[in-house]
C-alpha positions, 0 to 999 in steps of 0.5 A: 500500500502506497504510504504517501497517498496523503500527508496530514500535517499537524502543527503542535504547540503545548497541545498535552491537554488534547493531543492524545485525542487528536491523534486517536481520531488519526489512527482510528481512520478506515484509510490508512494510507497516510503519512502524519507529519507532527511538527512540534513547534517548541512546545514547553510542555509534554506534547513533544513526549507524545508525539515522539510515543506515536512515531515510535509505535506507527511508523506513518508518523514522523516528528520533527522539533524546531523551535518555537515560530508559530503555527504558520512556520510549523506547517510551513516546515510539514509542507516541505517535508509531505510526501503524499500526493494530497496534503490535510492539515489538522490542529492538535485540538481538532479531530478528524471524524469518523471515516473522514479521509475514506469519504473524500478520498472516495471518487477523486479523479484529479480534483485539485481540492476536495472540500469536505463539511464540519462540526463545531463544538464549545465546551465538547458538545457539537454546536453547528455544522458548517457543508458543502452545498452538495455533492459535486465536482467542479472543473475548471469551467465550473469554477465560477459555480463553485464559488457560487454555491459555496460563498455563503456567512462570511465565507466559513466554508474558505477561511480554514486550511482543515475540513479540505485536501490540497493536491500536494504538486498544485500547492507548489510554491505557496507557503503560510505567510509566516508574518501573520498569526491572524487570517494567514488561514485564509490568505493560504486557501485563497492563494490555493483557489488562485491556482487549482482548477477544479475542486470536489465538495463533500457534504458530510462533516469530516472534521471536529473543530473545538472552538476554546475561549482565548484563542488568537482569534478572541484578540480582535481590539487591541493594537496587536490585532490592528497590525495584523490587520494592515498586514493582512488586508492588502494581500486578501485583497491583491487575492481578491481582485485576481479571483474577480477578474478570472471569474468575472462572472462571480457575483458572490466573488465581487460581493466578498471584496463587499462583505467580507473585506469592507464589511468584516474586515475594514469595519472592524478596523474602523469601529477599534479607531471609534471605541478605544484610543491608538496610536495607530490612528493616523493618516496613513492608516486612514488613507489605506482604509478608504484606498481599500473602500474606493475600489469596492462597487457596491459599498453604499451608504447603506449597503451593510449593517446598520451601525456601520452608516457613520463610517462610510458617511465619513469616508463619503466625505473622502477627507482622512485628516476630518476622519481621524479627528472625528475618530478621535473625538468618538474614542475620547467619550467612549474612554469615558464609559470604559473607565 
């Protein structure tokens, strides 16, 4: 039996708490043609005693040490050593569900990506499932049907790495940009939709996503979090704009630049500068915002939520130096309840 059909790439940092269990839901798999390449990255704790008990027992599972550089260096460094035509990334406190890999494996026929659906759990007890619209697979003049079917919710079918297979010589060159700990999931599936030309989706739930209190995504006001963000937007939107204009008859792609980039993203931003004082508050920051609202079409006053009407009203105006006095003066009295 070939090994290297697939490589799971499983980043650890300080994951003794739920380790074990991850790798259980590895092992328990009805495909067993695999490769689990744990890199474990600098944890303090006894996860490195772990990994090293599974790759002596199971020959399928290799680990290697490095020191500490964040999740995106670590499956930066199992991408570089998988040997599997497909490539699957699992986090140390997620499981693979039942009989996943057996599901999407079933009927590839070169698929570039196969998409499968998940579960999410708070405090171990399922929560939502997130799926695939159906059963289907996309070649690369179906493409636009894809992102058609499968853009939905602030576009949680695309923003994680897990629940999906990456054909191994598709991923080529792409890498997790290591700058970011923030969205870097993202940045990597979109740059993978960049380049692969067909996809198949799997309407069954074949990953178990636990959701825990403080994770890095739970940060989302404090300047650290806001510099992450300035990292990270003109790259989605360089992203974007190259999906936009492959497949330019999207509607749902052009809507995502919208909602999800102006509307998720930029807003977020906007509404920081509004509720807390930063240093990170100028003109320049300001000015990147709107150059980024300038391109969306369809940003009207009242094209997104309610509560955003006073933002695009002050990018409407187009003066950053009026905006960032009047973001300013917001942060000053809400200091004051904050207080």
């Amino acid at each position: 039996m070939d090994k290297t059909r697939l490589s799971i790439v499983v980043p650890v940092y300080n994951a003794e708490e739920y380790l074990d269990r991850c790798l259980v839901s590895i092992m328990e798999q009805s495909f067993t043609s695999y490769e689990v390449i744990l890199v474990d990255d600098g944890s303090t704790d006894s996860s490195p005693l772990v990994c090293e008990r599974y790759s002596a027992t199971d020959p399928r599972f290799i680990t290697i040490h490095m020191q500490n550089g964040g999740v995106s260096s670590a499956r930066n460094a199992g991408l570089d050593l998988a040997q599997g035509e497909f490539v699957m990334f699992v986090d140390s406190d997620d499981v693979l569900l039942p009989d996943a890999v057996e599901r999407m494996m079933e009927g590839i026929s070169g698929e570039d990506l196969i998409i499968g659906g998940f579960t999410s759990f708070i405090g171990g007890v399922p929560h939502r499932e997130v799926l695939p619209s159906r059963d289907r697979k996309y070649g690369s003049s179906d493409m636009t049907a894809f992102f058609e079917e499968n853009i939905r919710r602030n576009c949680e079918m695309l923003d994680a790495p897990w629940a999906k297979m990456f054909r191994r010589k598709t991923i080529g060159s792409l890498r997790f940009c290591t700058e970011l700990q923030y969205a870097e999931d993202k940045l990597f599936v979109f740059g993978f939709l960049a380049q692969c030309r067909s996809v198949r989706t799997c309407p069954v739930p074949v990953y178990g996503y636990f959701i825990r209190p403080g994770s890095l995504g739970s940060d989302v006001k404090s300047d650290f979090h806001l510099m992450q963000l300035r990292r990270f937007l003109p790259k989605y939107a360089g992203l974007l704009e190259d999906l936009t204009s492959r497949y330019k008859s999207s509607p749902k792609l052009y809507a995502l630049y919208h909602r999800d980039l102006v509307g998720r993203y930029v807003c977020r931003v906007l509404n920081i500068f509004t509720c807390r004082k930063t240093d990170l508050l100028d003109e320049g920051y300001v000015t990147f915002l709107y150059g980024l609202m300038d391109k969306d079409s369809q940003l009207g006053v009242f094209s997104l939520r309610f509560g955003q009407i006073p933002n695009i009203l002050l990018y409407k105006i187009g003066k950053c130096g009026f905006s960032v006095r009047c973001y300013r003066f917001f942060s000053r009295i809400a200091s004051l309840f904050h207080d």
